[in-house]
N, C-alpha and C positions, 0 to 999 in steps of 0.2 A: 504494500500500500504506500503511495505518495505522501507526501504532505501537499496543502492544496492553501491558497492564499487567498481569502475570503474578498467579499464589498467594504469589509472594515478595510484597506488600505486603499479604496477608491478617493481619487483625487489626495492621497495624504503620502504616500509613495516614500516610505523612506528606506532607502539600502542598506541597514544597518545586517540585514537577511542576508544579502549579497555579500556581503564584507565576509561571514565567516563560510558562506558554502564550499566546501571543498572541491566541488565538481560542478560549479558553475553550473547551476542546472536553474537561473532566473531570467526569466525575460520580463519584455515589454515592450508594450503597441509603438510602432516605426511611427501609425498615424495613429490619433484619439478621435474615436469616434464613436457610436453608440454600441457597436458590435466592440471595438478593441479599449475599454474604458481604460484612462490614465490610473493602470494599479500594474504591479507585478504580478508576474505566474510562474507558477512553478510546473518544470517539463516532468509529465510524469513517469515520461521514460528515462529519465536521466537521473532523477532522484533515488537516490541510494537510500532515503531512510533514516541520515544517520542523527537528524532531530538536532542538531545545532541553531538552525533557522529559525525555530520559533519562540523558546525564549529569548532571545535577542529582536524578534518585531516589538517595537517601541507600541503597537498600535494595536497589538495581540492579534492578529487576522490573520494567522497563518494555524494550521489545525492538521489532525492526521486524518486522513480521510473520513477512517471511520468515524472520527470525532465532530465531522464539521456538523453545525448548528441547521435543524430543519430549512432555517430561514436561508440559509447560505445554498444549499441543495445544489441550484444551479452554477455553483460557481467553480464545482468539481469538473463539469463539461467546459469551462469558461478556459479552467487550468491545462485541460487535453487540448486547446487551440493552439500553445506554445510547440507542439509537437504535430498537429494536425494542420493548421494552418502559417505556419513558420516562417512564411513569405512575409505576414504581417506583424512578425514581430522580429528584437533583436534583444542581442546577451545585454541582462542589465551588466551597468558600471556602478562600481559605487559611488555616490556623491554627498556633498556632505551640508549633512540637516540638522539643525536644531532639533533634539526630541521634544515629543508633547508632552503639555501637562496633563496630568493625573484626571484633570479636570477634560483637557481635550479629549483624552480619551475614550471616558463615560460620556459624556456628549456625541462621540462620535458612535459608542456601541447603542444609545438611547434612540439614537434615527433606526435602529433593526430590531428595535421592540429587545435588547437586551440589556 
């Protein structure tokens, strides 16, 4: 099983994920658009598993498949595009972000009823 990078990093995008993946296995949309939303994904043929990724997302929106949130459901298909449609997207880099507050955070998981 993958790990899968939920709506929680939609529009908040921080590479802190990238920074420690050992196998490069993040992308993200070449272009933002309704189909390619501005967040990371994770390939899930190239994920190893090895669970580094996700306590290090500042924005907690990364999950193990099995674990992702009802509410997230479709975002598991969202994360197979990085490998399925690959033309639309490229290897994230890391760049460097201010993390959010405690307070952004809950804010940001309150817009998903969590």
């Amino acid at each position: 099983m993958a790990f899968v990078v939920t709506q929680l990093c939609k529009d908040c995008v921080d590479t802190a994920c990238v920074a420690v993946c050992p196998v490069d296995c993040f992308y993200q949309p070449k272009e933002i658009t309704e189909s390619t939303p501005n967040m990371l994904l994770i390939s899930p043929d190239e994920c190893i598993d090895c669970a580094v990724c996700e306590p290090e997302c500042p924005w907690e929106a990364i999950y193990p498949e099995e674990d992702v949130p009802d509410c997230f459901a479709d975002d598991i298909a969202l994360n197979e595009q990085a490998d399925t449609n690959r033309d639309a997207y490229e290897l994230a880099e890391v760049k460097e972000h201010t993390p959010p507050t405690a307070e952004e955070v809950a804010a940001n998981k309150a817009k998903y009823g969590l």
